[in-house]
N, C-alpha and C positions, 0 to 999 in steps of 0.2 A: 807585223805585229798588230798594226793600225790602221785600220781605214776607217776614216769618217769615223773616229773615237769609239771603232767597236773594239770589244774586247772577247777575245777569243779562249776556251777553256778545249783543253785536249784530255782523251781518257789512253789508259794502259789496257788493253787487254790482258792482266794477267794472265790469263787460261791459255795463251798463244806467247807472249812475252815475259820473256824469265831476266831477272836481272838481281846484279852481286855490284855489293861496293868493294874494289879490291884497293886499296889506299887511296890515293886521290882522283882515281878513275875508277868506270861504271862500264862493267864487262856485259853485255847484254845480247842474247838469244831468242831468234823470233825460231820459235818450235813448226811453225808451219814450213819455212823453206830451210832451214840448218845454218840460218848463217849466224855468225858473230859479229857483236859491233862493239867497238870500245870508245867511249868518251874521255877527252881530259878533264881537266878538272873544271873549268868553264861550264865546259858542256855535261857533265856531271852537277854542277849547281842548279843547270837549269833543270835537268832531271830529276832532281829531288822537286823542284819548285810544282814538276808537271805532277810527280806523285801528291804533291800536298793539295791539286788543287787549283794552283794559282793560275789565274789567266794570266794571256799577254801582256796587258797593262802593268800588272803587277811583278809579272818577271822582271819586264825592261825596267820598269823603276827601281828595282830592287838590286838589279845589275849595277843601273847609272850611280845608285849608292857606294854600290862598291867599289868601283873601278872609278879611278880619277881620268877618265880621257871623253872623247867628244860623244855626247848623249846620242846624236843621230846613228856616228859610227854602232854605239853599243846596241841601238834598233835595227839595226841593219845586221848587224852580226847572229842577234835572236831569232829574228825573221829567219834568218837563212839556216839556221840547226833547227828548227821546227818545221821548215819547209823541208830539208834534209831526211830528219824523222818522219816524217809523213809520208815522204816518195817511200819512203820504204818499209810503211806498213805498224812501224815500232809506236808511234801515236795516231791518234784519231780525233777529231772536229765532235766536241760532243755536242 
């Protein structure tokens, strides 16, 4: 999420990435290679946070609001669906 207090903003290609909220999960289609990805509902918060905008910083903190458990663990779990999303094309390093 963090290194040396930077703070990281990622973009949607929409014109490549298609995505639907179907309840509490986020059905999402990269149109380049055909695949489907689905998020639960975690990882759906955080994808609306990526569609608003918000960087790293602000996701984690917004998480550690939410969630009553250990702040590092909820950095560590961010890191790892946006490094996740990344490996596979569905966000980008603006």
């Amino acid at each position: 999420m963090r290194k040396n207090g930077e703070k990281t903003v990622y973009t949607i290609d929409s014109e490549k990435i298609f995505w639907r909220k179907v309840e509490r999960e986020t059905v999402i289609l990269n149109v380049e290679t055909g695949l489907y990805y689905t998020l639960d509902e975690i990882g759906s918060s955080i994808w609306d946070d990526l569609i608003r905008g918000r960087d790293t910083g602000q996701i984690g903190e917004r998480m550690i609001a939410e969630y009553e458990t250990d702040p590092g663990r909820i950095r560590k779990d961010v890191d790892r669906i946006l490094r996740e999303l990344s490996a596979e094309r569905l966000i980008q390093k603006k």
